[in-house]
C-alpha positions as CSV (number, residue, x, y, z in Angstrom):
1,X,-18.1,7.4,-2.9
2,X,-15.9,9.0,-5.1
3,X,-11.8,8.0,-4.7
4,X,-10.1,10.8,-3.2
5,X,-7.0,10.1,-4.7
6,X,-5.2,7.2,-6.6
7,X,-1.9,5.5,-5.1
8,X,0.6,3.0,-6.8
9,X,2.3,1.1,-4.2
10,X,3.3,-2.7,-4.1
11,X,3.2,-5.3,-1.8
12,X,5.4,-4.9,1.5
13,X,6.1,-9.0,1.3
14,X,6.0,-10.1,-2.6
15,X,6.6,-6.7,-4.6
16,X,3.5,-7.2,-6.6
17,X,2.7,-4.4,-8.3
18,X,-1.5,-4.9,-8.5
19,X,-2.2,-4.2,-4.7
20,X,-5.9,-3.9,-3.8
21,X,-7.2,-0.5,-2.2
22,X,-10.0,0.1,0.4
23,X,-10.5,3.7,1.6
24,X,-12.4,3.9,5.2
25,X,-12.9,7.1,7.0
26,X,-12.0,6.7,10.5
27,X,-11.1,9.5,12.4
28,X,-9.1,10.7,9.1
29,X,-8.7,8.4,5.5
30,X,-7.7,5.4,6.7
31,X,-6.3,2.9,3.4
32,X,-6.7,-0.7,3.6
33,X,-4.3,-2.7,1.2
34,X,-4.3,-6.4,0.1
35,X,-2.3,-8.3,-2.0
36,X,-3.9,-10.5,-4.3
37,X,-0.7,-12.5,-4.8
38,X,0.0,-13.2,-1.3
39,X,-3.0,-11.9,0.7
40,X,-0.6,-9.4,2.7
41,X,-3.1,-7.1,4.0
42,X,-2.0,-3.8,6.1
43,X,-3.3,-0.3,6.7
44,X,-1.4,2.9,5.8
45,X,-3.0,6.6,7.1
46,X,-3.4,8.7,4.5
47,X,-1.5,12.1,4.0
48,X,1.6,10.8,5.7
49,X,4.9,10.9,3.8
50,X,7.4,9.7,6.3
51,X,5.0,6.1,5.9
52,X,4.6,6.3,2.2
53,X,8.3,7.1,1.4
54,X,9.2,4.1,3.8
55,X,6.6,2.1,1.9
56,X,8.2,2.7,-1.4
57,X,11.6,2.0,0.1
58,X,10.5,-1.6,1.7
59,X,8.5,-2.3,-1.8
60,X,11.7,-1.5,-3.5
61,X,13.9,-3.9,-1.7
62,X,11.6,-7.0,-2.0
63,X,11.0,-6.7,-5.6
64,X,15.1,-6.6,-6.0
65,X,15.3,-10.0,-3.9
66,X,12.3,-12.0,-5.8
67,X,14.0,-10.8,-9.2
């Protein structure tokens, strides 16, 4: 299956930067994250800004506090 597209996000919990990346199609792209740090796993819906830019912000904010 060829990857429709390539995202850089980090872990929601830890800020790790290396976050694993399933894509399942289920009734639209469905991506399935997991840290390898500290095995947060979560989905996320592709094509959906308001999620990703909240994503970013939350991934932002925990990588400030474990610094």
């Amino acid at each position: 299956m060829k990857s429709v597209f390539r995202t850089l996000i980090r872990c929601l919990v830890c800020g790790f930067a290396e976050v694993r990346t399933d894509e399942v199609i289920d009734r639209g792209l469905v991506l399935l994250h997991e840290c390898p740090r500290c095995r947060h796993r979560w989905t996320d819906r592709a094509g959906d800004p308001q999620r990703r830019e909240l994503a970013r912000v939350a991934a932002g904010r925990a990588a400030r506090s474990a610094a």
